[in-house]
C-alpha positions in Angstrom: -38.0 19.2 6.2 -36.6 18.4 3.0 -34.8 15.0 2.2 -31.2 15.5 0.9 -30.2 12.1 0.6 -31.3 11.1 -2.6 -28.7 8.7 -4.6 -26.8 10.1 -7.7 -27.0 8.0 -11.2 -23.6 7.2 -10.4 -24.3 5.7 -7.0 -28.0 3.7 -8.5 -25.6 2.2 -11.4 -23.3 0.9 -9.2 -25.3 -0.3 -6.4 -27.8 -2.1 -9.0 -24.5 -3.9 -11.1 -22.6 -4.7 -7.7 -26.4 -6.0 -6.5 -26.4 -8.3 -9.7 -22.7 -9.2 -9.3 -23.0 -10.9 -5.9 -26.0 -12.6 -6.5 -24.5 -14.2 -9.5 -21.1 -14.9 -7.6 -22.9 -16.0 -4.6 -25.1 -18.4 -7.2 -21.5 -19.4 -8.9 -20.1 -20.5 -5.3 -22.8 -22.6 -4.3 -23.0 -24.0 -7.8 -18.9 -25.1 -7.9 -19.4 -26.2 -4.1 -21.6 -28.6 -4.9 -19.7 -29.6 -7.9 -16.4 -30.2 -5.1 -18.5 -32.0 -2.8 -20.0 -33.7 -5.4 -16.4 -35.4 -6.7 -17.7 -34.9 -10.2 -14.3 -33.3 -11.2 -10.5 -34.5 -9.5 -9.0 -32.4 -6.6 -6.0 -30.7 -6.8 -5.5 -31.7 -2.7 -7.5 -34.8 -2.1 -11.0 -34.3 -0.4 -9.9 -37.1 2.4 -6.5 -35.6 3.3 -7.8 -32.2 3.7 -8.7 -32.3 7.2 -4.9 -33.6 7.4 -3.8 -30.4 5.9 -6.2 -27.7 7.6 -3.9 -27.6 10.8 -1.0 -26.4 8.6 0.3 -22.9 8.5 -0.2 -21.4 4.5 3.5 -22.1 3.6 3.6 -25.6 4.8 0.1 -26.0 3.3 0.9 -24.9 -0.2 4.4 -27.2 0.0 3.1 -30.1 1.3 -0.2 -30.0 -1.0 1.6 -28.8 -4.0 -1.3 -26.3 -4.2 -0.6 -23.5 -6.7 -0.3 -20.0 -5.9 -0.9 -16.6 -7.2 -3.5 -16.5 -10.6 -2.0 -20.6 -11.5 -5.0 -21.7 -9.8 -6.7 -20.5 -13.3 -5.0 -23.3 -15.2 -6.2 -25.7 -12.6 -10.1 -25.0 -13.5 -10.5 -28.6 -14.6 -10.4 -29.3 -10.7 -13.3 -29.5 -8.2 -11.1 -27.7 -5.8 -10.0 -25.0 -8.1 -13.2 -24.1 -9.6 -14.5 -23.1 -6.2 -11.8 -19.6 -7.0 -14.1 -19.2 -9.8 -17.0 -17.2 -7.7 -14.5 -16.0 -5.3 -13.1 -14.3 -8.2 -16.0 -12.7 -9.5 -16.9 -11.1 -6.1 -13.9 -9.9 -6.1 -13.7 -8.3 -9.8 -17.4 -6.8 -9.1 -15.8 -3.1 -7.7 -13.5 -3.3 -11.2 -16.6 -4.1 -13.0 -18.7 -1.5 -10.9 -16.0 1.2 -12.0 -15.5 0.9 -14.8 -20.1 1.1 -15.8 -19.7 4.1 -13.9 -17.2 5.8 -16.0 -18.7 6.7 -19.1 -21.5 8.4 -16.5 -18.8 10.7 -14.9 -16.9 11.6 -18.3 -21.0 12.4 -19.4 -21.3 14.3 -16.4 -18.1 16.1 -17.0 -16.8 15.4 -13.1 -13.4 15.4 -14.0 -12.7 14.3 -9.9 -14.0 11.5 -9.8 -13.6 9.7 -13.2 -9.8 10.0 -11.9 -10.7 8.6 -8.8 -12.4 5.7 -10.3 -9.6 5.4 -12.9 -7.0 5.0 -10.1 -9.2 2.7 -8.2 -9.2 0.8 -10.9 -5.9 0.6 -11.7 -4.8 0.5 -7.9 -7.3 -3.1 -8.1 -5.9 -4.7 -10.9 -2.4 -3.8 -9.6 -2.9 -5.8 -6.6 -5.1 -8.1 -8.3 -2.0 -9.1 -10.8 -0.1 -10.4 -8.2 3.0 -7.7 -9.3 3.2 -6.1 -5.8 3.4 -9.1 -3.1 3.8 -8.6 0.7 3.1 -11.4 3.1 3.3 -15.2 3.1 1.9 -15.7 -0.2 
C-alpha cells in the first residue's frame, strides 16, 4: 500500500521555523522569568502585593495596579514584570513569521489559493494583533 501522506515544502518550512520559534520563545520565557523572580529589574505591580491583586477581576486589576494595557506594555520593557510579554509575544508572532517564509514558496509554486490564504491570515493576525478591533474586557 502506498503512503500518501508525505509533507509538502510548504508544510516542512513551516513546521521547522514554527519548531525553532517556540523553542527560542519558550527559552526567552524562562530566561525573563528568572530575570522577574530574580528582582534584577523594578516591577510595574510590586512582586509582594501580587498575591493581593490575583483575586481581582481584569478591570479592577488593571485600575488598581495601574498596569498598562493593549501594546503599552512595550514601553514598560525596562520592567521585570513586563519583560515576561517579551516571549509571550514571540510565540504569538511565530504563525505571522511562519507565513510569511512560506509565501515566496507558494508565489514559486504558482498556487495562487493559498498565497491568498496566507496573505489574509496574515493580515487577519496583525489586525487583531494591533489592538484596532477590541471586543471584551480589555
Amino acid at each position: 500500500m502506498e503512503n500518501r501522506t508525505k509533507a509538502s515544502e510548504e508544510q516542512l518550512v513551516y513546521a521547522n521555523l514554527l519548531g525553532k520559534g517556540a523553542i527560542a520563545g519558550l527559552g526567552l520565557l524562562l530566561i525573563t522569568f528568572i530575570v522577574y523572580i530574580s528582582g534584577i529589574l523594578p516591577n510595574v505591580v510590586d512582586f509582594d502585593r501580587i498575591q493581593v491583586y490575583w483575586k481581582l477581576r481584569i478591570a479592577e486589576y488593571i485600575y488598581q495596579t495601574n498596569s498598562p494595557t493593549g501594546w503599552s506594555w512595550v514601553g514598560l520593557l525596562n520592567n521585570g514584570d513586563m519583560l515576561n510579554f517579551l516571549g509571550v509575544a514571540v510565540l504569538a508572532g511565530m504563525t505571522i513569521i511562519c507565513y510569511l517564509r512560506i509565501i515566496p514558496i507558494f508565489v514559486h509554486k504558482k498556487d495562487t489559493p493559498y498565497l491568498v490564504i496566507a496573505i489574509l491570515e496574515i493580515a487577519v493576525l496583525l489586525l487583531a494583533a494591533s489592538g484596532i478591533l477590541t471586543a471584551g474586557g480589555h
